[in-house]
N, C-alpha and C positions, 0 to 999 in steps of 0.2 A: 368188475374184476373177474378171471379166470382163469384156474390151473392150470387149465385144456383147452384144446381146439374146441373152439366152437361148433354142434352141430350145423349142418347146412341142408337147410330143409331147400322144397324146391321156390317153398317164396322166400327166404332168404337171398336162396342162391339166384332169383330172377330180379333181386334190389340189387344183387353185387354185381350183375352184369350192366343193370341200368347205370350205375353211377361209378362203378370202377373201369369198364369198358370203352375206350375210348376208339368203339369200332367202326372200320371204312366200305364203304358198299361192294370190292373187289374183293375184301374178306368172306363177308356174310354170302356172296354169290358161290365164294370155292368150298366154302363148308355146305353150300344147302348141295350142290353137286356133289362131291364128298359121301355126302350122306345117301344120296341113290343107288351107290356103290354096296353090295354085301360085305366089305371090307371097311365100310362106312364108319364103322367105331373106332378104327385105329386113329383116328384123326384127331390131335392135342383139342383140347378146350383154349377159347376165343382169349380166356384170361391168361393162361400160362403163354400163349404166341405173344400175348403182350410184355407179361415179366421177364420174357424172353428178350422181347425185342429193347427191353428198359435196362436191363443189366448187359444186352452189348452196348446201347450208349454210355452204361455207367462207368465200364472198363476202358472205354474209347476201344474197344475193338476194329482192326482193321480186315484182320484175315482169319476169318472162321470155317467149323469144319462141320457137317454132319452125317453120319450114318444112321440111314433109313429116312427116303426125302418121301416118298409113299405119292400123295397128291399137292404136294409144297408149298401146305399152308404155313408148317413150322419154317420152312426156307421164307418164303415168300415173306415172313412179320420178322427175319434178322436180315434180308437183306436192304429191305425199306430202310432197318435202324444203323447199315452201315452209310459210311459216308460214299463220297464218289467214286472215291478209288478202291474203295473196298471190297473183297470179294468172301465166295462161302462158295467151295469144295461141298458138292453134294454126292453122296455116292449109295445107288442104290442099284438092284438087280433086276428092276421091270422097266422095259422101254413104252408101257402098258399106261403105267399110274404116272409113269412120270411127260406123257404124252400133257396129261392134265395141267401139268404142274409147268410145263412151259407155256402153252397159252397164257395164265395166268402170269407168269414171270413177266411174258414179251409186254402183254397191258398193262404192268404196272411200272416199266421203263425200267424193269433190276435184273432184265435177262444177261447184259452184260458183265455181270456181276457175280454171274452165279455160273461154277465150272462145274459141271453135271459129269462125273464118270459110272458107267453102267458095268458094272463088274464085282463080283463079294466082297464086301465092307472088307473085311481082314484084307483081302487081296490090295485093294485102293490105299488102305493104310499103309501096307507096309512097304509097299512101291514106293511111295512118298518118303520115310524111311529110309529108303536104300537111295533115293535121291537127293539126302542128305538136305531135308526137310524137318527136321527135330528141333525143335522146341521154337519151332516160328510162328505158330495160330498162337490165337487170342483164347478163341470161344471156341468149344466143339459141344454138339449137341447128339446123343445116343437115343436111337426109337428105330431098331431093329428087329432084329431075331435074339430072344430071351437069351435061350441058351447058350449066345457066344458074346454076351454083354462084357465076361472078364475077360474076352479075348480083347473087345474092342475098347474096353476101357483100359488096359494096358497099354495098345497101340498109340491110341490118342494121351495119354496120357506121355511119352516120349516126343511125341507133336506140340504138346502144349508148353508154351515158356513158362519159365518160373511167374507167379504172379495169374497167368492165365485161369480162365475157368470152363470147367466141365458142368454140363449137365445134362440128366441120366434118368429119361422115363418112363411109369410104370414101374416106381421101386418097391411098391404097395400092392400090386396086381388083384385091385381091387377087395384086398383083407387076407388074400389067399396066403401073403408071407406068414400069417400070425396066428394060421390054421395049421397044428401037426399033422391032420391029416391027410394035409395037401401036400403029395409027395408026387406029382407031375415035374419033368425034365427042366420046364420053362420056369414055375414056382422055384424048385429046388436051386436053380443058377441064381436066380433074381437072393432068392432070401441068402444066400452064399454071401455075394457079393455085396450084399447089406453088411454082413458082421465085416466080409475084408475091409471095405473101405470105414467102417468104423475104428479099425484098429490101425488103419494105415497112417504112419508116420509120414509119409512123404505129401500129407493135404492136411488142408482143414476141409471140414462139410459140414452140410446142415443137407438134411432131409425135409422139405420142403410138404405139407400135405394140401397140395392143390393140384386137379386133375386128379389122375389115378398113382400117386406120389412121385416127386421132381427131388431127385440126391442133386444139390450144388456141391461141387467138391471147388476147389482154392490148391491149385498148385504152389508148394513149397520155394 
């Protein structure tokens, strides 16, 4: 038994991937690329693309959303978990990273699946919005730009039906929320939007601490 999270050393953490990790060779190929990149670290851990991809089967998710698709590992592990018809809105600003992320889409047969708009996250949200798109996803998934995380978790949050879920990462930013004298623009949004979505009536959530912290919120 245990109050707390358990620490996670690195051999721990190399037992949870052996036998929690139920990982495919088109995964491990777009992370080991991923990782040659100087941008390399933004890329979710092997485990949460899976809780990922287990909690849109859990919802039966059909129509999911993400802002910040970067190299599309996180696209890549909830479009395998939708079904055939299913699709995921990916919206991101580089025609760069996201060159990566269609190779890997088109090999894994879910490029059809996946509508890539290249435009500022708030900007793609709120189009959708205005086309009178509100409250029709399922899933929406947030790994952007820090500092307009409460813009984009409003937006998507109008997007998502009652019942639907959100999840929001880097809520943790590696310890830096729960340091005062981390008072940088990107820390200060993130640790914000920890206390709002604590006091928000309109969800349930759990704060999830895997990767560098995962907020599930539960639309009301």
């Amino acid at each position: 038994m245990s109050r707390r999270t358990i620490q996670m050393t690195d051999t721990l953490y190399d037992y949870l991937h052996g036998v929690a990790v139920r990982d495919l060779d088109i995964l491990k190929r777009l992370r080991e690329e991923t990782q040659q990149l100087p941008q390399g670290g933004m890329q979710i851990s092997p485990e949460q693309g899976q809780l990922m991809a287990f909690l849109v089967k859990l919802i039966g998710a059909k129509r999911t959303l993400e802002v910040g698709t970067f190299t599309g590992y996180s696209s890549l592990c909830v479009a395998m978990a939708l079904p055939e018809d299913g699709q995921l809105v990916a919206c991101d600003v580089s025609d760069e990273w996201t060159k990566v992320a269609r190779r890997y889409w088109a090999e894994a047969g879910v490029a059809s699946k996946i509508d890539l708009r290249l435009a500022p996250g708030a900007d793609s949200l709120a189009a959708m919005i205005e086309a009178g798109e509100t409250e029709s996803f399922d899933f929406a998934f947030i790994d952007a730009d820090k500092s307009k995380y409460d813009t984009y978790y409003e937006l998507s949050l109008q997007l998502l039906r009652p019942g639907g879920m959100m999840a929001l990462d880097n809520m943790l930013r590696g310890g830096a929320v729960a340091d005062p004298t981390r008072q940088d623009e990107d820390t200060s949004a993130i640790r914000a939007l920890n206390e709002k979505i604590h006091a928000d009536a309109r969800v349930d959530m759990c704060l999830v601490p895997i990767g560098d912290g995962l907020t599930l919120v539960r639309k009301r």
